[in-house]
C-alpha positions in Angstrom: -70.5 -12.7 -85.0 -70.2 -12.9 -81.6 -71.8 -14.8 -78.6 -73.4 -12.9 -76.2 -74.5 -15.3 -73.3 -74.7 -18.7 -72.3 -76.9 -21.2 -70.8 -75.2 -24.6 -69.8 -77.1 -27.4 -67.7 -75.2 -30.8 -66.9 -72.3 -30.1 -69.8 -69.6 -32.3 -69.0 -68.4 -31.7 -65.7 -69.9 -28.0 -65.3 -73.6 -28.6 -63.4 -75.5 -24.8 -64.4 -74.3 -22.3 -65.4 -75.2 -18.5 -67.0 -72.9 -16.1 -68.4 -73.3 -13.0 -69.8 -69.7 -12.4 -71.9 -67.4 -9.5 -73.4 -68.0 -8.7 -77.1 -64.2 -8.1 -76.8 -61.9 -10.5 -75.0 -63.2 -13.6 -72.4 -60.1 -14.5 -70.1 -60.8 -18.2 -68.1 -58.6 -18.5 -64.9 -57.9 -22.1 -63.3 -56.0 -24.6 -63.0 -56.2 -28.0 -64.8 -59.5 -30.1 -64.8 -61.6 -27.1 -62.8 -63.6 -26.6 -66.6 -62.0 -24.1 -68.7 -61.7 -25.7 -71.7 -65.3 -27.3 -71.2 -66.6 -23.7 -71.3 -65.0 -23.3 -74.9 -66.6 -26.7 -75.7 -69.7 -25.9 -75.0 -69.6 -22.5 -77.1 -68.2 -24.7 -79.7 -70.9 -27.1 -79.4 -73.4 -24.5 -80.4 -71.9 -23.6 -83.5 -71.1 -26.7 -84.5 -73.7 -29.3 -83.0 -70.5 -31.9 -82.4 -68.1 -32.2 -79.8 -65.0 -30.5 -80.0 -62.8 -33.6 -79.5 -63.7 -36.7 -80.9 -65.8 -38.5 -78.6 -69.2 -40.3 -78.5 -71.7 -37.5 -77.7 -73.1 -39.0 -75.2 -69.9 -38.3 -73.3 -70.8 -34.7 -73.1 -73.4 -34.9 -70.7 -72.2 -34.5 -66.7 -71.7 -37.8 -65.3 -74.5 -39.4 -63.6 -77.3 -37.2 -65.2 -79.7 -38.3 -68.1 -79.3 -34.9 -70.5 -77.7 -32.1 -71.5 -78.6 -28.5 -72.6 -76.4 -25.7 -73.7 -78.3 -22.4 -75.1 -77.0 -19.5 -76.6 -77.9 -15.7 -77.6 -75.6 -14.3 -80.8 -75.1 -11.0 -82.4 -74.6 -10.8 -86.0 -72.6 -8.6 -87.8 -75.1 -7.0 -89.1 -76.6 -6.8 -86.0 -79.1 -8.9 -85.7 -80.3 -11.8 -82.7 -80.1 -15.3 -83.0 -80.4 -17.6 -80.4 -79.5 -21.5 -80.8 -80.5 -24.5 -78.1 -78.8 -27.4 -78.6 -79.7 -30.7 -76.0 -78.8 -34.4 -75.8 -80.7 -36.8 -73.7 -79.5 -40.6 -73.1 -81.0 -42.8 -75.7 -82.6 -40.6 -77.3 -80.2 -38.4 -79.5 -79.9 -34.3 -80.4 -82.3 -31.7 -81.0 -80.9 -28.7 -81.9 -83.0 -25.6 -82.4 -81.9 -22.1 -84.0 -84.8 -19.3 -83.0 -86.9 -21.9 -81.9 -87.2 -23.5 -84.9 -85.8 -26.7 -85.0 -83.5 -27.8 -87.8 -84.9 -30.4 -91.0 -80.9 -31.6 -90.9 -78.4 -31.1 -88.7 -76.1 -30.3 -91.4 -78.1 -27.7 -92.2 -76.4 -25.5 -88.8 -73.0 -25.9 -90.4 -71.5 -22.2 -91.1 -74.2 -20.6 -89.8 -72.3 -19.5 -86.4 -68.6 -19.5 -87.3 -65.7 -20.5 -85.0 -62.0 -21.0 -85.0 -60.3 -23.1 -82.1 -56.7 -23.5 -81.5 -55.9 -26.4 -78.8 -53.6 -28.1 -77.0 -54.1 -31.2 -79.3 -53.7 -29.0 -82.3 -50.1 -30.4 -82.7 -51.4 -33.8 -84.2 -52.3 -31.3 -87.5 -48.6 -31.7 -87.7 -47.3 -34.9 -85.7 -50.6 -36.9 -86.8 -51.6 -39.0 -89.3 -53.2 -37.3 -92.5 -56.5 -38.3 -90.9 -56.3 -35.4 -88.4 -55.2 -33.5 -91.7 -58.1 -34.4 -93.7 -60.6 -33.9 -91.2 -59.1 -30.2 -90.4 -60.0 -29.4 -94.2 -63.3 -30.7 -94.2 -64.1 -29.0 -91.1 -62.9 -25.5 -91.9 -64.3 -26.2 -95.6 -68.2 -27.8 -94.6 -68.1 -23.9 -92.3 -67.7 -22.2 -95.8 -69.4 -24.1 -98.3 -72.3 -26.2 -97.3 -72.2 -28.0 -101.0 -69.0 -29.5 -99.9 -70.5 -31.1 -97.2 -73.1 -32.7 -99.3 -70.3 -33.5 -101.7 -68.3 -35.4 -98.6 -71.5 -37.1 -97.4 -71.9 -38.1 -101.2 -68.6 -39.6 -101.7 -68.7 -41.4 -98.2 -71.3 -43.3 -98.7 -70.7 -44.1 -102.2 -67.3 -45.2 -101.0 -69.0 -47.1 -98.6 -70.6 -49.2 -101.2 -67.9 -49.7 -103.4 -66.0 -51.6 -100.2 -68.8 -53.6 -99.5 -68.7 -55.0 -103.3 -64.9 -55.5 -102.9 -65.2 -57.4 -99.6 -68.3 -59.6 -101.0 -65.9 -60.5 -104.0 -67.6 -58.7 -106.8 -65.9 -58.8 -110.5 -68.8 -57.6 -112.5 -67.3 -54.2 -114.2 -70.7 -52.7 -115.0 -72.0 -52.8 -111.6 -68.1 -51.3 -110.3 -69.2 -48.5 -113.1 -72.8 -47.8 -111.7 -71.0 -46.9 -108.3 -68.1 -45.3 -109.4 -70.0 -42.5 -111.5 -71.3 -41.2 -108.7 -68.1 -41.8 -106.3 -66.2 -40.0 -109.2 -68.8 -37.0 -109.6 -68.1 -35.9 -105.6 -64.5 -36.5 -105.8 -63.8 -34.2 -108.3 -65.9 -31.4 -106.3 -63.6 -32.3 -103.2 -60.6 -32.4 -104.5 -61.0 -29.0 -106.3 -62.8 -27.2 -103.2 -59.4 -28.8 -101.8 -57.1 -27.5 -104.2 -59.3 -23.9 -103.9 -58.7 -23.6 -100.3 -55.4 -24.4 -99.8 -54.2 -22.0 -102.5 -56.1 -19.3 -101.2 -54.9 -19.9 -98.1 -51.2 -20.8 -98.6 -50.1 -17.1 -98.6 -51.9 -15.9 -95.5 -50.6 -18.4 -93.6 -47.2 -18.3 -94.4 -47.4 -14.4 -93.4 -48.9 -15.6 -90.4 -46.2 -17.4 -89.6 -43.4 -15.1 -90.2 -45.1 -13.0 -87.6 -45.2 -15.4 -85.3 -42.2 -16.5 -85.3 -40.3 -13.3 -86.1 -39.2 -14.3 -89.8 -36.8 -16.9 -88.1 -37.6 -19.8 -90.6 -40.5 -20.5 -93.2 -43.1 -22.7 -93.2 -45.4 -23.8 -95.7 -48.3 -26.2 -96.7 -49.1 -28.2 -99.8 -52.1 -30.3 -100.9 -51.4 -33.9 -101.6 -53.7 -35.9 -103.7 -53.6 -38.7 -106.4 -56.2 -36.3 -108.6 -53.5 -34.0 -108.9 -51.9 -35.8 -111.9 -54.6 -38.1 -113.0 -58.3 -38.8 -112.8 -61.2 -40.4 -110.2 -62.0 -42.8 -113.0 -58.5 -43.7 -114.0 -57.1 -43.9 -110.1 -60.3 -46.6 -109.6 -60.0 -48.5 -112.6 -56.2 -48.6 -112.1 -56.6 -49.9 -108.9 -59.7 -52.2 -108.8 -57.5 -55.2 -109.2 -55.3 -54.3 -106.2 -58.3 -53.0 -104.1 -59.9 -56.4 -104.8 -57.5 -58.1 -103.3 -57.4 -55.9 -99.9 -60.9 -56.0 -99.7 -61.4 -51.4 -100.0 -60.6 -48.6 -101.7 -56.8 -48.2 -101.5 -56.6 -44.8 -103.9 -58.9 -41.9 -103.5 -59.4 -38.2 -102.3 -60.0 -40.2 -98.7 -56.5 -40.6 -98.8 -55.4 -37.1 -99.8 -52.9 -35.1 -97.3 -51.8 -31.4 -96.2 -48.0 -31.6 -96.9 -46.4 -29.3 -94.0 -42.9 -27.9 -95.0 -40.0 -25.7 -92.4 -38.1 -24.7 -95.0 -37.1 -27.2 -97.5 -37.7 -29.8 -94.7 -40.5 -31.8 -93.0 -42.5 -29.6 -90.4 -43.3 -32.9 -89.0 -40.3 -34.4 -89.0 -37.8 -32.0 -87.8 -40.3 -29.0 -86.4 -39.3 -28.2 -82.6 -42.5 -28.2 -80.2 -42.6 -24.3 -80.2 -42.0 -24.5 -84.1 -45.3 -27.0 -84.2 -47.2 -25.3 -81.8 -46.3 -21.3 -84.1 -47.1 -23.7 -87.4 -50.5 -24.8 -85.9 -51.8 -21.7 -84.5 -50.6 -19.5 -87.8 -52.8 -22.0 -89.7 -55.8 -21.6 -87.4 -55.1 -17.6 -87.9 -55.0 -18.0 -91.6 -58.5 -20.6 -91.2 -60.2 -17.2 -89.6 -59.5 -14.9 -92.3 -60.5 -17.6 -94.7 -63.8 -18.0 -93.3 -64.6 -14.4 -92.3 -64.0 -13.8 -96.1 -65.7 -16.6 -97.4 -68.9 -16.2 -95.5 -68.7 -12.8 -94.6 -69.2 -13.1 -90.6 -66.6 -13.1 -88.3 -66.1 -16.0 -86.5 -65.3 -16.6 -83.1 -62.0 -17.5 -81.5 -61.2 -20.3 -79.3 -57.7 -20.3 -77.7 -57.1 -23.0 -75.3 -53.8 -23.0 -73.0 -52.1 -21.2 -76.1 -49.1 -20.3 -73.5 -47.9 -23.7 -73.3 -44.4 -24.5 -75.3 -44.1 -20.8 -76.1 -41.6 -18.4 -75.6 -42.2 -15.7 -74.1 -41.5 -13.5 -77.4 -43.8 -15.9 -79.4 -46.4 -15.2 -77.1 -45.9 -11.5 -77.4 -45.9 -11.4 -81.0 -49.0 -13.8 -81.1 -51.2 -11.3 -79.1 -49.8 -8.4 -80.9 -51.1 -10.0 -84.1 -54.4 -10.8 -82.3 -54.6 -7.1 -80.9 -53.8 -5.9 -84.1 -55.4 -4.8 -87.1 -56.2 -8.4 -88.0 -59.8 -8.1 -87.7 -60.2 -10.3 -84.8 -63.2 -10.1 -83.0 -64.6 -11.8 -80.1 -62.1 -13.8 -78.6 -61.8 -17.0 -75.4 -59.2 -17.4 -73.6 -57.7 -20.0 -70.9 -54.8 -20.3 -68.9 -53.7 -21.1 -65.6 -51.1 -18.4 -64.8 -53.1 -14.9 -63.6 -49.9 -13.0 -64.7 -50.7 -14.6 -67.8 -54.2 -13.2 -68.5 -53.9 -9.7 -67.1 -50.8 -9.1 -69.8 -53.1 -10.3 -72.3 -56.3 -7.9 -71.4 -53.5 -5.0 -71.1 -52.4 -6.0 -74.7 -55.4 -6.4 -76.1 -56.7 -2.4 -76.6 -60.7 -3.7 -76.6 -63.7 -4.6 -73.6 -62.4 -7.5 -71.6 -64.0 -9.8 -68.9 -62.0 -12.3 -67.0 -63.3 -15.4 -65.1 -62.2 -17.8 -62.2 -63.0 -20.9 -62.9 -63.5 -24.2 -60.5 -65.0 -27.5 -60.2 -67.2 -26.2 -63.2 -68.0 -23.2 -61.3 -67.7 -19.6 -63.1 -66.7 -16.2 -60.9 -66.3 -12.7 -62.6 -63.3 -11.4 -61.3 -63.3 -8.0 -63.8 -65.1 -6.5 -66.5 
């Protein structure tokens, strides 16, 4: 899968713009602020109909105007076009359209165009809370399996009720049952497209890693959940007393977590910036093959300012892994540093296009 061209009117702080890309490597020159990462965004934005940051959506269209619009022409695998339009306007929401056509549910465009992004912010996987955690797997997992997603929405807003009945004061049982059934039914889909995912992933990634980091240390990563020693039913009812009390749901697969290991240590506690920074972008890696397998397209991949906190050999074994035998297709990248980009086209044995960017303004330097 790969995006061919772009169409961007008022898209944050970039005003219109049309570019035609490399099926091979995109290289975005400039310096802080000028709308690098905004470009990545807005190809992000296509695939996934949702800001890449968590932000109102509104907040994606250019200051001062009234709407956005961001359209996009993709070539399949197999070889075949799609192209996808995707426009907010102030007050009154999204329409997003694939081949015209626009889309019954949103959710519906999930997986459908596949993309990976590793970012600055990417270090909060690690440093975070297990909210940035959770919301990594659903991402990645909604991408591969659109029953999951149904399965989260499901749970969410069953979930939703059973707080509501805490914070009214409810004690009648039978009525805790009635939504629990349901709460329980999507929790044990999650947790085991959870428990799936991880182990198939846990292997990759850690071979990921050694490359990265030159088999200097070990990292690892482990799913944390209460359903892995007991049931949804027996969590709930074992905590409906407590949970009355607090007024929510204190147990659940909401609360589950990605336990990240250096060693026998904490990743999180003890992992050095350029130790985060290899953990993160060797789990992003190990994200791509895990969706290229699962839905048979190769995704795209984002790589946002992925020089920062690196060493130089880190960076050299990261783009020989990239312009390896991976499988990695089409592939963005930013930096501010020229000397930078050009080692990276020269590294990268594949078609290559490099553009200036600034104040939201796009220039093709080569290719």
């Amino acid at each position: 899968m790969l995006i061919t061209n772009i169409d961007i009117l008022n898209f944050k702080n970039i005003p219109e713009a049309r570019l035609d890309f490399s099926p091979g490597v995109n290289c975005l020159l400039g310096m802080n602020g000028m709308g690098k990462s905004n470009l990545l965004e807005a190809v992000w934005f296509l695939s996934m109909s949702r800001p890449l940051h968590s932000m109102p959506e509104s907040a994606l269209i250019r200051h001062g105007e009234d709407m956005l619009m961001v359209k996009g022409e993709y070539l399949t695998d197999n070889g075949g076009d799609e192209t996808v339009t995707c426009g907010i306007v102030k007050g009154k929401g999204k329409t997003l359209k694939r081949n015209g056509k626009e889309y019954g549910r949103i959710s519906e465009h999930i997986g459908k165009f596949p993309i990976v992004s590793v970012l600055p912010s990417d270090s909060e996987i690690v440093t975070g809370s297990g909210e940035n955690r959770r919301r990594l797997l659903d991402m990645v997992i909604s991408q591969a399996d659109p029953l999951y997603l149904s399965w989260l929405i499901k749970y969410n807003r069953a979930l939703e009720s059973r707080n509501r009945m805490l914070r009214a004061g409810v004690r009648d049982d039978l009525l805790y049952e009635s939504i629990e059934t349901s709460l329980c039914d999507a929790a044990r889909e999650i947790h085991k497209s959870r428990q799936e995912w991880t182990r198939s992933l846990s292997g990759v990634f850690e071979r990921y890693y050694s490359l990265i980091s030159g088999s200097a240390e070990e990292a690892s990563i482990r799913y944390k959940s209460v359903l892995n020693d007991s049931t949804p039913a027996d969590v709930l009812k074992a905590t409906r007393a407590k949970d009355s009390v607090l007024g929510y749901t204190s147990s659940g697969v909401h609360r589950d977590d990605l336990v990240t290991g250096l060693g026998d240590y904490s990743m999180r506690r003890l992992g050095s910036q350029g130790q985060v920074k290899s953990f993160t972008i060797a789990l992003k890696f190990a994200i791509f093959d895990y969706l290229r397998q699962t839905g048979h397209l190769t995704p795209i991949l984002l790589l946002d300012d992925i020089f920062d906190k690196l060493d130089s050999s880190r960076v050299g074994r990261i783009m020989e892994v990239v312009s390896g035998n991976e499988g990695f297709g089409q592939i963005f990248i930013t930096d501010t540093n020229r000397e930078h980009l050009d080692e990276t086209i020269a590294s990268i044995h594949s078609e290559s296009r490099l553009f200036e960017v600034k104040d939201g303004e796009f220039i093709t330097l080569c290719g």
